[in-house]
Every structure is written in C-alpha cells, then in structure tokens.
PDB file of N, CA, C, O and CB in Angstrom:
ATOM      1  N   UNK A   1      66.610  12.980 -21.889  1.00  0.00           N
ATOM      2  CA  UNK A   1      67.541  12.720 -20.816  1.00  0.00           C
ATOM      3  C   UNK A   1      68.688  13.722 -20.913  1.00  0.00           C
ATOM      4  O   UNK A   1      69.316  13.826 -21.967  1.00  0.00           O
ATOM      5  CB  UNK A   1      68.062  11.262 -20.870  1.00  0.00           C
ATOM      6  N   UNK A   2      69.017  14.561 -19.697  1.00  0.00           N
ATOM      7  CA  UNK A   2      70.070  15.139 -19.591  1.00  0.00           C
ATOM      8  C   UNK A   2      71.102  14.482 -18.686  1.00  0.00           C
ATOM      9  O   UNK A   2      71.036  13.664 -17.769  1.00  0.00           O
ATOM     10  CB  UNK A   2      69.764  16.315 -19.269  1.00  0.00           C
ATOM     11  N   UNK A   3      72.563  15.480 -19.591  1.00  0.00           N
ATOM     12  CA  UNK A   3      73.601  14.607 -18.392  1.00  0.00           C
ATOM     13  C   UNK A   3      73.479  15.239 -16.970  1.00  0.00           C
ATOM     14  O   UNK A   3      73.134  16.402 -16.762  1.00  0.00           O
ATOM     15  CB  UNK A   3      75.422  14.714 -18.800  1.00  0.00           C
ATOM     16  N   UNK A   4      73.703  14.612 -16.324  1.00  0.00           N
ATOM     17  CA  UNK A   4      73.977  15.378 -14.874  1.00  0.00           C
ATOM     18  C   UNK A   4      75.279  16.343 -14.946  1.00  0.00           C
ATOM     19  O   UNK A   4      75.145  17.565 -15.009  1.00  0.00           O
ATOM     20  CB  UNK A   4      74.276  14.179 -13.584  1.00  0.00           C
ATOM     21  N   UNK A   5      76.364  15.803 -14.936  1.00  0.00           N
ATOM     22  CA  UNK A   5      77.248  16.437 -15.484  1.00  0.00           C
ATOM     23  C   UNK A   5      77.544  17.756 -15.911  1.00  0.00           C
ATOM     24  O   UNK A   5      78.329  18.550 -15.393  1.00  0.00           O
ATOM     25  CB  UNK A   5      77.327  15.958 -16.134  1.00  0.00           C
ATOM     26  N   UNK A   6      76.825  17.903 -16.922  1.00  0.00           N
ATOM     27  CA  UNK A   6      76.895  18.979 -17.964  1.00  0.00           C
ATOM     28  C   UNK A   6      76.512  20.194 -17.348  1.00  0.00           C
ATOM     29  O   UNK A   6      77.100  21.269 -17.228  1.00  0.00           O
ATOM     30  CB  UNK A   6      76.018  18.725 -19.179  1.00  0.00           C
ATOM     31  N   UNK A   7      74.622  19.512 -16.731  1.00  0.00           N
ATOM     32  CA  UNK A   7      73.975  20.475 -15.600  1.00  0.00           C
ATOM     33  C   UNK A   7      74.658  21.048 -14.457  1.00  0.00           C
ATOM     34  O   UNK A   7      74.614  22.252 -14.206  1.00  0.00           O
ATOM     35  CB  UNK A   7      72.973  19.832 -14.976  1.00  0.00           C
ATOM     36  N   UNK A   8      75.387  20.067 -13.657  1.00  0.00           N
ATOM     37  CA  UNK A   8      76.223  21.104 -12.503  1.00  0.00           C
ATOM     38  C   UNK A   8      77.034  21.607 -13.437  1.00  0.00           C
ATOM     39  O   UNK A   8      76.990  22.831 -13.313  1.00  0.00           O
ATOM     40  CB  UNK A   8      77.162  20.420 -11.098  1.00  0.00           C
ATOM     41  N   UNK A   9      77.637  21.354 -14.169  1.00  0.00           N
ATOM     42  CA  UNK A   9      78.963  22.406 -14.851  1.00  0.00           C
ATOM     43  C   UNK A   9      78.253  23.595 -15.025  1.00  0.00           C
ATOM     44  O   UNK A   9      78.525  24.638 -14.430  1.00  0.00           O
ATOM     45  CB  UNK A   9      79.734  21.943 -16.500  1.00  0.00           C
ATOM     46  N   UNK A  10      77.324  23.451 -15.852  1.00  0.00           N
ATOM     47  CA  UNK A  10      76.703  25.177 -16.597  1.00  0.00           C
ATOM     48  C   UNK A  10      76.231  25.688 -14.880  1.00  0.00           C
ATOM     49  O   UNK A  10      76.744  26.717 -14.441  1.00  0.00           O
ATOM     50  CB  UNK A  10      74.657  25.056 -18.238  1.00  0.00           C
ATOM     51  N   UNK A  11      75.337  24.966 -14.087  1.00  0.00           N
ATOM     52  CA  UNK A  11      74.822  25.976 -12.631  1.00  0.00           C
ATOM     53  C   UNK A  11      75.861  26.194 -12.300  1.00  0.00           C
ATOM     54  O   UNK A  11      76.045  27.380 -12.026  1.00  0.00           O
ATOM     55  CB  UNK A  11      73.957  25.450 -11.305  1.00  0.00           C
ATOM     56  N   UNK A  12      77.175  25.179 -12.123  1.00  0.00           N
ATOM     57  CA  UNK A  12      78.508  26.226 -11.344  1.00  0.00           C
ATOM     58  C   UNK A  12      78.535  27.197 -11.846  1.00  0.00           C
ATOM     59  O   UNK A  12      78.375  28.242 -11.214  1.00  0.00           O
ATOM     60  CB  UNK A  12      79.997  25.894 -11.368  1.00  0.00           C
ATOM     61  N   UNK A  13      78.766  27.160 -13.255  1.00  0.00           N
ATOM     62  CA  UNK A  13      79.393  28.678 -13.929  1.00  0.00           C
ATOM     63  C   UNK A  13      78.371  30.057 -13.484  1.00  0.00           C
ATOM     64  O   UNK A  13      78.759  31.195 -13.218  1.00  0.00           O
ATOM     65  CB  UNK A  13      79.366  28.556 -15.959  1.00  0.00           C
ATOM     66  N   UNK A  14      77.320  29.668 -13.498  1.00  0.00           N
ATOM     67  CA  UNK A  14      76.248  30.640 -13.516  1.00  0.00           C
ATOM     68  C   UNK A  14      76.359  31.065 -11.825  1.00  0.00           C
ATOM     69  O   UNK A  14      75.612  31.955 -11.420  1.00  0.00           O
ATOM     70  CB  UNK A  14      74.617  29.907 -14.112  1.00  0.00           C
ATOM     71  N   UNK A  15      77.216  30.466 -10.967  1.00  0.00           N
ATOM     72  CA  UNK A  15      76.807  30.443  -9.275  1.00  0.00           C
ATOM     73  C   UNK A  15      75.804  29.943  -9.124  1.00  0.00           C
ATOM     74  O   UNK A  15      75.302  30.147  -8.018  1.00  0.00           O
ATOM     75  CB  UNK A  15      76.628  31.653  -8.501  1.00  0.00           C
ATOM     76  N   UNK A  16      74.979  29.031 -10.139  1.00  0.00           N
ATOM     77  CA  UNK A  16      73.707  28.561  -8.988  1.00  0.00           C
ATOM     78  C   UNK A  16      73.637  27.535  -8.604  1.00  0.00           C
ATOM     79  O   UNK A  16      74.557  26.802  -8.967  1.00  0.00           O
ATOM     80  CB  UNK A  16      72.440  28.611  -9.283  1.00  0.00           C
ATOM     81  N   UNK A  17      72.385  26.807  -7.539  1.00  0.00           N
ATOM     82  CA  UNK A  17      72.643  25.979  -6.734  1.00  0.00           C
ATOM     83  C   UNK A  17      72.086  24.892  -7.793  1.00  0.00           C
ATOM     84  O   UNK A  17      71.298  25.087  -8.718  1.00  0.00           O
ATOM     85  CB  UNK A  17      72.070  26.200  -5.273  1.00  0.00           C
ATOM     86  N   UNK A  18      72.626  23.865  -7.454  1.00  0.00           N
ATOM     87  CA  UNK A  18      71.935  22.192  -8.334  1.00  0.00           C
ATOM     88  C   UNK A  18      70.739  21.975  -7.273  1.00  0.00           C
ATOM     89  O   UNK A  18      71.162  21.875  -6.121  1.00  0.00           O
ATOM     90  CB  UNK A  18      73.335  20.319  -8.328  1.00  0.00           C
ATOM     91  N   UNK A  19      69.615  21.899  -7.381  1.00  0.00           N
ATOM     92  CA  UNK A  19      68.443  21.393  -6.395  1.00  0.00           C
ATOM     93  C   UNK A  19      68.528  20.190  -6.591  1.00  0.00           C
ATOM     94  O   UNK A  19      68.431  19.777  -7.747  1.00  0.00           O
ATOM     95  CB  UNK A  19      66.982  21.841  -6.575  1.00  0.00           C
ATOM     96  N   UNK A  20      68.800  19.003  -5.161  1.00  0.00           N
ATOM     97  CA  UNK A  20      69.021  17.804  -4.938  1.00  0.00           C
ATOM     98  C   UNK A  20      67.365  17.189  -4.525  1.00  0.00           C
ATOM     99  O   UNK A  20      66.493  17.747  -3.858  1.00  0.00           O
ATOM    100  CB  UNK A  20      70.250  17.724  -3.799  1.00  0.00           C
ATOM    101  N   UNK A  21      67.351  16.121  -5.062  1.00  0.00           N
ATOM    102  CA  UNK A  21      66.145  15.813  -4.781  1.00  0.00           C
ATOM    103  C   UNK A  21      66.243  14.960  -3.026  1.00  0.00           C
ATOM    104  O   UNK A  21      67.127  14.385  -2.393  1.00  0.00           O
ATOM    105  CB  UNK A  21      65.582  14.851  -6.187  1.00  0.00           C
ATOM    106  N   UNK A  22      64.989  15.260  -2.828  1.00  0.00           N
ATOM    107  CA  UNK A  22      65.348  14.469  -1.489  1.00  0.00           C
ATOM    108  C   UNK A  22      64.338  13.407  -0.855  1.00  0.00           C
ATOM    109  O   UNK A  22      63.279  13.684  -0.291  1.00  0.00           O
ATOM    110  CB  UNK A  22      65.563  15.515  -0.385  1.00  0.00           C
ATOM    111  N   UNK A  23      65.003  11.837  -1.106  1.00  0.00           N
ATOM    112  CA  UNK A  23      64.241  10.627  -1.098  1.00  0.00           C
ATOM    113  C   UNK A  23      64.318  10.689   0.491  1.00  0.00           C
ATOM    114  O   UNK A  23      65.293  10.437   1.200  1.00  0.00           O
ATOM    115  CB  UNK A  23      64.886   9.200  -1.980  1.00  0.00           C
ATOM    116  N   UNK A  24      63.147  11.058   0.836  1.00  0.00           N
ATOM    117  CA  UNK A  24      62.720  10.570   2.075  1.00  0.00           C
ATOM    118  C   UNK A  24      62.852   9.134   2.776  1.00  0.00           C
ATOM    119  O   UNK A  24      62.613   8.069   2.208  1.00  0.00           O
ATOM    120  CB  UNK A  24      61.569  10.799   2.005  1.00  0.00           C
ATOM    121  N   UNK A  25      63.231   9.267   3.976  1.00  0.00           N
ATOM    122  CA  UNK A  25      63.541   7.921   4.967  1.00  0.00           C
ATOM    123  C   UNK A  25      62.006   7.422   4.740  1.00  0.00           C
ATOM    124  O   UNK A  25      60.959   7.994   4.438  1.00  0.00           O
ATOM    125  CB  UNK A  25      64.079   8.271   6.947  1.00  0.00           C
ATOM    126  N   UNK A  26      62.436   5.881   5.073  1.00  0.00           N
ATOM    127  CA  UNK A  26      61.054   5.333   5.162  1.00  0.00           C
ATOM    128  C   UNK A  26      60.882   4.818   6.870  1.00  0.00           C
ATOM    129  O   UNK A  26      61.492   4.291   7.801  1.00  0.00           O
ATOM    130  CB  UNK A  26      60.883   3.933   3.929  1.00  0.00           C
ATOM    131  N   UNK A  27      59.930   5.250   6.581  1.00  0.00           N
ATOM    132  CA  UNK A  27      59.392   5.365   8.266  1.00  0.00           C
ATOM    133  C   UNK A  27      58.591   3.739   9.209  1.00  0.00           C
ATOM    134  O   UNK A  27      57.552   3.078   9.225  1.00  0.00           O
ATOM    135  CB  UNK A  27      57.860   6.800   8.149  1.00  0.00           C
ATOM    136  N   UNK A  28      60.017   3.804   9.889  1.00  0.00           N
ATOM    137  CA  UNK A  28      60.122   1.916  10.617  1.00  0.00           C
ATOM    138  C   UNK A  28      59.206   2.415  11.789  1.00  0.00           C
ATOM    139  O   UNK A  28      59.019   3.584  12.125  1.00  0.00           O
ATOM    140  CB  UNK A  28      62.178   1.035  11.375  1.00  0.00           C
ATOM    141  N   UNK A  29      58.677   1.276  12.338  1.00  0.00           N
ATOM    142  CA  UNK A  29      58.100   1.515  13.425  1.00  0.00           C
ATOM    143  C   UNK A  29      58.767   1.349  14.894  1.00  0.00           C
ATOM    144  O   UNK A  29      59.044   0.237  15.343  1.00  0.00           O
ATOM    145  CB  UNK A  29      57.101   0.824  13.285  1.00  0.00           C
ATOM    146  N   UNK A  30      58.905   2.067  15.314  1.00  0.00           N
ATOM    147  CA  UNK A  30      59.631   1.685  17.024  1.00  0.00           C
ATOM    148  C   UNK A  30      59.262   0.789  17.842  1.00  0.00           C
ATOM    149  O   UNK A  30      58.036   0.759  17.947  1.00  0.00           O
ATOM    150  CB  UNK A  30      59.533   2.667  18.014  1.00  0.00           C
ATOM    151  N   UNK A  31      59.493   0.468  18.112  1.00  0.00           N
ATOM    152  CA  UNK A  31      59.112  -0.896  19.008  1.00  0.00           C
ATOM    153  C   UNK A  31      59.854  -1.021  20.780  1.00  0.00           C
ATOM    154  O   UNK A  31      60.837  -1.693  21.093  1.00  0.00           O
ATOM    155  CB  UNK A  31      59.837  -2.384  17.942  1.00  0.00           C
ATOM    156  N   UNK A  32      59.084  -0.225  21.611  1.00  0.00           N
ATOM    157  CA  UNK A  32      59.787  -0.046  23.168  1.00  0.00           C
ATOM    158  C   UNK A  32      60.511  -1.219  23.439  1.00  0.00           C
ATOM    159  O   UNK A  32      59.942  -2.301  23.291  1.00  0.00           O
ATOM    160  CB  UNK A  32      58.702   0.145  24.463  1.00  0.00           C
ATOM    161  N   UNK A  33      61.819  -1.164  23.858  1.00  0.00           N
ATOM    162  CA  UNK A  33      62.891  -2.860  24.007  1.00  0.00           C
ATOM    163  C   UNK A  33      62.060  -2.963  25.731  1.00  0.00           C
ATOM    164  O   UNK A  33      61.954  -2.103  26.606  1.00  0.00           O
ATOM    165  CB  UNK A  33      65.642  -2.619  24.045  1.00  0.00           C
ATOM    166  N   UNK A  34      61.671  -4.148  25.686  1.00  0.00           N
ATOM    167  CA  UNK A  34      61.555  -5.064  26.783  1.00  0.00           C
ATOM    168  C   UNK A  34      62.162  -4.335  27.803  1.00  0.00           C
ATOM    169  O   UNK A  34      62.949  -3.413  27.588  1.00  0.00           O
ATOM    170  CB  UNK A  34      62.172  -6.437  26.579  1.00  0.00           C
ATOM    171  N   UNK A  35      61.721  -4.832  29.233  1.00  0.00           N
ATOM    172  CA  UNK A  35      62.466  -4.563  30.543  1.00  0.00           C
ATOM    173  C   UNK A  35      63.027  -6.116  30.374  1.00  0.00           C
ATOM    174  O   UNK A  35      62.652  -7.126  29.779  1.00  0.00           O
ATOM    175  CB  UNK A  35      61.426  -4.073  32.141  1.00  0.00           C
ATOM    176  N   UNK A  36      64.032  -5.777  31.151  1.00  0.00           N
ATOM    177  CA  UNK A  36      65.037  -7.332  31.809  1.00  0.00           C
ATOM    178  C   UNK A  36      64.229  -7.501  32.944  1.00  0.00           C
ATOM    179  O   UNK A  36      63.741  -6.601  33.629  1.00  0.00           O
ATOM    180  CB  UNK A  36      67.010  -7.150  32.400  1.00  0.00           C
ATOM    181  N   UNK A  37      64.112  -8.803  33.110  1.00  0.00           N
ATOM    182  CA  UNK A  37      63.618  -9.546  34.183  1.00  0.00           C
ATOM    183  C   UNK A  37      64.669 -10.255  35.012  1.00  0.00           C
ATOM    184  O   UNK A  37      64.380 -10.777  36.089  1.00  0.00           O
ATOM    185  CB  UNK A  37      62.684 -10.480  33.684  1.00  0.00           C
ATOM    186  N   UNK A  38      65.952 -10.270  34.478  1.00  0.00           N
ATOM    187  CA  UNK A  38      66.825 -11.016  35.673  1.00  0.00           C
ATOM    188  C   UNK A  38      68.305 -10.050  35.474  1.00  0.00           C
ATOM    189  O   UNK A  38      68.589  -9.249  34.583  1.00  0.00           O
ATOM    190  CB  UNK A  38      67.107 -13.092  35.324  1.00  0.00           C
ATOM    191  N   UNK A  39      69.039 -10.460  36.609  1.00  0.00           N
ATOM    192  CA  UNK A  39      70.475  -9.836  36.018  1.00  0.00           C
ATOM    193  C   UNK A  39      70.890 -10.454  34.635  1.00  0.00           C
ATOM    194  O   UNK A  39      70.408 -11.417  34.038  1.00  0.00           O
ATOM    195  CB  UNK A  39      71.781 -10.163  37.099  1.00  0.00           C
ATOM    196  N   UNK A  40      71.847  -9.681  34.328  1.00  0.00           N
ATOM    197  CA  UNK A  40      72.574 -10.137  33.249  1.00  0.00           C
ATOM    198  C   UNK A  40      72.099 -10.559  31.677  1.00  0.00           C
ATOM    199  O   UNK A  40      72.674 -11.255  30.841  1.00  0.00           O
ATOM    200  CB  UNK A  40      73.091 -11.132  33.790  1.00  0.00           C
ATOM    201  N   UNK A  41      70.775  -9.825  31.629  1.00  0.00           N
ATOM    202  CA  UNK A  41      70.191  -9.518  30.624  1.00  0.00           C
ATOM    203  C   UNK A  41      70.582  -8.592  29.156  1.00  0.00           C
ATOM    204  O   UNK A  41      70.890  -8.763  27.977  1.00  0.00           O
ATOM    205  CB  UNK A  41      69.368  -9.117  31.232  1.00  0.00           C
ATOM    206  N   UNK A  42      70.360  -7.656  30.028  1.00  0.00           N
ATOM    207  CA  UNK A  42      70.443  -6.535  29.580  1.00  0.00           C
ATOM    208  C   UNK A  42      71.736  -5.357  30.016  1.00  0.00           C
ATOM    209  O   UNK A  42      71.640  -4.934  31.168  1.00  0.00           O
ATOM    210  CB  UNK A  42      69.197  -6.176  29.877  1.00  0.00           C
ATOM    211  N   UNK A  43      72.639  -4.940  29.377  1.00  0.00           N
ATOM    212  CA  UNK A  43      74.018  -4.133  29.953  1.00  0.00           C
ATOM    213  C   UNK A  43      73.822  -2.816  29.236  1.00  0.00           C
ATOM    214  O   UNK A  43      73.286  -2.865  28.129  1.00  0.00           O
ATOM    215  CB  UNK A  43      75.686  -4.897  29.517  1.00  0.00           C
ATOM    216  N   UNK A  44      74.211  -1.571  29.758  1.00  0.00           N
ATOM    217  CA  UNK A  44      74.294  -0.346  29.259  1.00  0.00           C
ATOM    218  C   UNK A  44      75.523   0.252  29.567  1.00  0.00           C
ATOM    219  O   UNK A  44      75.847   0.450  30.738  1.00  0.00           O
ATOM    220  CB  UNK A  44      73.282   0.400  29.658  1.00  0.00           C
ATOM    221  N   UNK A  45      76.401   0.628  28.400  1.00  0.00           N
ATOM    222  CA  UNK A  45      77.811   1.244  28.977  1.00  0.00           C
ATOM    223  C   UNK A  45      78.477   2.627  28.286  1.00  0.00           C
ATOM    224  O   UNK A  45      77.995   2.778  27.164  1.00  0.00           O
ATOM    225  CB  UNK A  45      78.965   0.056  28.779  1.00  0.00           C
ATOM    226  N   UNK A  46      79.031   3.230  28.484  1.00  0.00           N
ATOM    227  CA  UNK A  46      79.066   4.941  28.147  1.00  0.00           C
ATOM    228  C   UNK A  46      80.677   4.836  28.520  1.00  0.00           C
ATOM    229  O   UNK A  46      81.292   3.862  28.956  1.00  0.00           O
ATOM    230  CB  UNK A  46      77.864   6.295  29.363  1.00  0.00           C
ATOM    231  N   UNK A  47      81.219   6.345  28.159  1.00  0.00           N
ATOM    232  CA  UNK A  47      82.480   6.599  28.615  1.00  0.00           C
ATOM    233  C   UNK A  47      82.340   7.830  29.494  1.00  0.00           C
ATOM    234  O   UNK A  47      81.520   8.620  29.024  1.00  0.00           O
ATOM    235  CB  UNK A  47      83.470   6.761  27.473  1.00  0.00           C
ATOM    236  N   UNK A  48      82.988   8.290  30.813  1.00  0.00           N
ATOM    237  CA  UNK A  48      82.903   9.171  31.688  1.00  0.00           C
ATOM    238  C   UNK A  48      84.281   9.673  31.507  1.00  0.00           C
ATOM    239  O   UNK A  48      85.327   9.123  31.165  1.00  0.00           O
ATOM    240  CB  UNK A  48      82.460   8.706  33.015  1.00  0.00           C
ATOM    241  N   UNK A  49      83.941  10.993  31.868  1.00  0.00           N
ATOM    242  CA  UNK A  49      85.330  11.848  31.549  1.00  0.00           C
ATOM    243  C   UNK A  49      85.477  12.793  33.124  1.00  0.00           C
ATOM    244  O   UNK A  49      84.462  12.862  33.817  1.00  0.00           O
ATOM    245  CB  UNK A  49      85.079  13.124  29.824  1.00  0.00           C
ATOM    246  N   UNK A  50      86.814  13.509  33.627  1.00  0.00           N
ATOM    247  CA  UNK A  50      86.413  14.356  34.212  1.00  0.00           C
ATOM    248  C   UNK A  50      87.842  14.482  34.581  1.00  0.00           C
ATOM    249  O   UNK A  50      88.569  13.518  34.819  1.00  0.00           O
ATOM    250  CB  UNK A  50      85.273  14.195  35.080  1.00  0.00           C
ATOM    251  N   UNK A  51      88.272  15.959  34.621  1.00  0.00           N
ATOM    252  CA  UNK A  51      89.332  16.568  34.641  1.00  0.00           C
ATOM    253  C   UNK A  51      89.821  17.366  36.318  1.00  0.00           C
ATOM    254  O   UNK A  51      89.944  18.567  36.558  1.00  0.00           O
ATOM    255  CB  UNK A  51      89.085  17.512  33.427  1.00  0.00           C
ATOM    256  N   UNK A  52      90.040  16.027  37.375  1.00  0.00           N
ATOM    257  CA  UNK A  52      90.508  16.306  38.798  1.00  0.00           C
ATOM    258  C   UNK A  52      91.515  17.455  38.519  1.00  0.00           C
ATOM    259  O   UNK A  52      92.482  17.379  37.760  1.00  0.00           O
ATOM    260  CB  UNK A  52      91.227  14.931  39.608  1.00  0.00           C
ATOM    261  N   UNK A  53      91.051  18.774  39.418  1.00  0.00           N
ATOM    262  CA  UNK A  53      92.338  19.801  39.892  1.00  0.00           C
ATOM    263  C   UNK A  53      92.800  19.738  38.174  1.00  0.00           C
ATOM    264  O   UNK A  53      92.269  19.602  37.072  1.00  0.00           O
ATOM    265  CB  UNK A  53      93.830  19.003  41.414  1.00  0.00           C
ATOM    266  N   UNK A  54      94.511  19.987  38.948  1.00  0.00           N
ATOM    267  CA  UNK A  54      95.369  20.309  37.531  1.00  0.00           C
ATOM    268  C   UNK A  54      95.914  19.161  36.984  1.00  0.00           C
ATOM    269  O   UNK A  54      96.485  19.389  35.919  1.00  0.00           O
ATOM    270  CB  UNK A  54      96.612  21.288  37.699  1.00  0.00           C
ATOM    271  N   UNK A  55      95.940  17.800  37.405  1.00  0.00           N
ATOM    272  CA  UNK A  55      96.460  16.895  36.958  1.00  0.00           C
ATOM    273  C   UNK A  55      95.815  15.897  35.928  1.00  0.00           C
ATOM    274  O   UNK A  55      95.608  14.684  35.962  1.00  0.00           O
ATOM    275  CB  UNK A  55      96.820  16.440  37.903  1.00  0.00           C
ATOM    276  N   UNK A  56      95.589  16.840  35.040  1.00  0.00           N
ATOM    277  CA  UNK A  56      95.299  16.247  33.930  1.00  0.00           C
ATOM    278  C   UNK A  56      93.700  15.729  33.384  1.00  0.00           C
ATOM    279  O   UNK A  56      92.788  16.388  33.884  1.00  0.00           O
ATOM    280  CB  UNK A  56      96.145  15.248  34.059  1.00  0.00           C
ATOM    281  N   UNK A  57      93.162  14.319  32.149  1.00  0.00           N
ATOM    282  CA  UNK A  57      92.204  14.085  32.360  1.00  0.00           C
ATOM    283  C   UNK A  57      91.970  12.781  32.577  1.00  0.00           C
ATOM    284  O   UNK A  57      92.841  12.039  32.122  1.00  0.00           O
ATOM    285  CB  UNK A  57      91.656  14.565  31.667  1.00  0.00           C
ATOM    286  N   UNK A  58      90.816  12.123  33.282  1.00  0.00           N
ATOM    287  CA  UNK A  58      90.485  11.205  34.078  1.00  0.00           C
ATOM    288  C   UNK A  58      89.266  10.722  32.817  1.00  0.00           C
ATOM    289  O   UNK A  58      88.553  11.494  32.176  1.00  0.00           O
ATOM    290  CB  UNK A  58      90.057  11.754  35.772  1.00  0.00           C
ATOM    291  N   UNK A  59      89.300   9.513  32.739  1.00  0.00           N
ATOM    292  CA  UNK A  59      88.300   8.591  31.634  1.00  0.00           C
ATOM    293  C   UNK A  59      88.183   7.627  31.797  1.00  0.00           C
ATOM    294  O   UNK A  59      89.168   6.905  31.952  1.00  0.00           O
ATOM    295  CB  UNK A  59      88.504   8.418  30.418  1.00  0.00           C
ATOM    296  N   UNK A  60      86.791   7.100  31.847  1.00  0.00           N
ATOM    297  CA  UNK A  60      86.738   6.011  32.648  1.00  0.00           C
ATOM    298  C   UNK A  60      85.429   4.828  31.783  1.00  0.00           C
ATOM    299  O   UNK A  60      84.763   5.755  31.323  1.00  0.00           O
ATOM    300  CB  UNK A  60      86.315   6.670  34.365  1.00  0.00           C
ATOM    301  N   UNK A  61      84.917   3.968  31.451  1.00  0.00           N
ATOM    302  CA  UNK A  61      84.284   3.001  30.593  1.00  0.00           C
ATOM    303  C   UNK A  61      83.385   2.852  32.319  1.00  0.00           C
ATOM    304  O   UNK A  61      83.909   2.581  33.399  1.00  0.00           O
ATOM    305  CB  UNK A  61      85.459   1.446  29.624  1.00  0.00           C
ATOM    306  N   UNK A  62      82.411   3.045  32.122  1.00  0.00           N
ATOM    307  CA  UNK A  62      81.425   2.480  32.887  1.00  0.00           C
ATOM    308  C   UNK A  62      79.933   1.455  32.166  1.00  0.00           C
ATOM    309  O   UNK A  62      79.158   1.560  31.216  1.00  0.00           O
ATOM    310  CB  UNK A  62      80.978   3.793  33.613  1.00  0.00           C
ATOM    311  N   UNK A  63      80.128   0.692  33.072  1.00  0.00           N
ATOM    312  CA  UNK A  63      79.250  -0.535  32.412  1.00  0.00           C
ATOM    313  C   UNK A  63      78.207  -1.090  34.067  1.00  0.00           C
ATOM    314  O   UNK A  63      78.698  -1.444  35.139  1.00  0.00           O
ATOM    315  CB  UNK A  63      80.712  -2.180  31.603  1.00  0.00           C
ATOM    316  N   UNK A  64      76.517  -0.964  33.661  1.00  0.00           N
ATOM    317  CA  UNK A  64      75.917  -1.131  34.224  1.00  0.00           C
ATOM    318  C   UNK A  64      74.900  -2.081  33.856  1.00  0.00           C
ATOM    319  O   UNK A  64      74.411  -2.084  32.726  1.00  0.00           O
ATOM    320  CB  UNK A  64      75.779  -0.249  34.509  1.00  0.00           C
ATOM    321  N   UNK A  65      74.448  -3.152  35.055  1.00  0.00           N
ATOM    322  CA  UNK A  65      73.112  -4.052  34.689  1.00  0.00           C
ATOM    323  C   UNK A  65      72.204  -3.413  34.737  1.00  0.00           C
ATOM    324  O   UNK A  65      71.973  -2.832  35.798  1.00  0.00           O
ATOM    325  CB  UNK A  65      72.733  -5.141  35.429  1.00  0.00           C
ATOM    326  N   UNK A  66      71.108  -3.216  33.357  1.00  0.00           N
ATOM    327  CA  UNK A  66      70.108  -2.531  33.720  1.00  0.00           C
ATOM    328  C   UNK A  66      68.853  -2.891  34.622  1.00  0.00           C
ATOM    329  O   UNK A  66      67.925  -2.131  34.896  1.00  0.00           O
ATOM    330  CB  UNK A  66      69.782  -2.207  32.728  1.00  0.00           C
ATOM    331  N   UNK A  67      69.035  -4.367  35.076  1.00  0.00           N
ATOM    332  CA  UNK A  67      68.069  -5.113  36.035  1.00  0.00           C
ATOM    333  C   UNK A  67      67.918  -4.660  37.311  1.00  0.00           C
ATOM    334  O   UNK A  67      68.686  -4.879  38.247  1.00  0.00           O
ATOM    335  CB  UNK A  67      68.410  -6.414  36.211  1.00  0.00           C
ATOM    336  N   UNK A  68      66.948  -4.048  37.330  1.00  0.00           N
ATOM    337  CA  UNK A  68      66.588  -3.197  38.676  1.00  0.00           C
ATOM    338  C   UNK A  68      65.982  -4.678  39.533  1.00  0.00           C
ATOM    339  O   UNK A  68      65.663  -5.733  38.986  1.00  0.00           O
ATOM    340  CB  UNK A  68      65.125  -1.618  38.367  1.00  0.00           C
ATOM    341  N   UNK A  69      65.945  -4.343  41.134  1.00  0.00           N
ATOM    342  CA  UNK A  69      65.406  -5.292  41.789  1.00  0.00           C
ATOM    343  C   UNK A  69      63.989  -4.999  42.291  1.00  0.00           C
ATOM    344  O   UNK A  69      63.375  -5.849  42.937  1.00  0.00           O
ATOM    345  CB  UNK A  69      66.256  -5.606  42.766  1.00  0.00           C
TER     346      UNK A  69
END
C-alpha cells in the first residue's frame, strides 16, 4: 500500500500528471414520462429573457400546461 499523498507530492515535483481512475456511471434505464391526459397534470416552466430597444432587460418566468387538446 502506498500513500496517496506522498505519490502526488513526488509527480508534482517531477511535473507529472497523477492518472485518476475513472469509476464509470452506472447505466439507469430511461423510461419515456407519460403524456398527460387532462389539464393540470403535467406543468413545464423556463425563464425568458429579452432586451426591448435601449431600455434595458426584460425577464419573464413562463409556465405552461403541457395537456394538449
């Protein structure tokens, strides 16, 4: 067993890189979300921006039912 420690100290000195190991994600399965079947199911909301002429900027919270008819 080595220290970790010790190891980056001596690769700093030397300029070299520490190779990080890399634990891979574990791979979930996706699952398509449902359509809504009625209003008020389902909501989707974002922020809108937009900078009218010279007077400044305009921001706005928009919020939509995603229940199509």
């Amino acid at each position: 067993m080595v220290n970790r420690e010790a190891v980056q100290r001596v690769y700093r000195e030397e300029h070299l890189h520490v190779r990080r190991r890399n634990w891979g994600r574990v791979a979930v399965l996706r699952v398509p979300m449902p359509l809504p079947t009625a209003p008020k199911e389902r909501w989707s909301m974002d922020f809108v921006s937009d900078a009218p002429g010279d007077r400044g900027k305009l921001r706005a919270l928009t919020i939509v039912d995603d229940c199509h008819p």
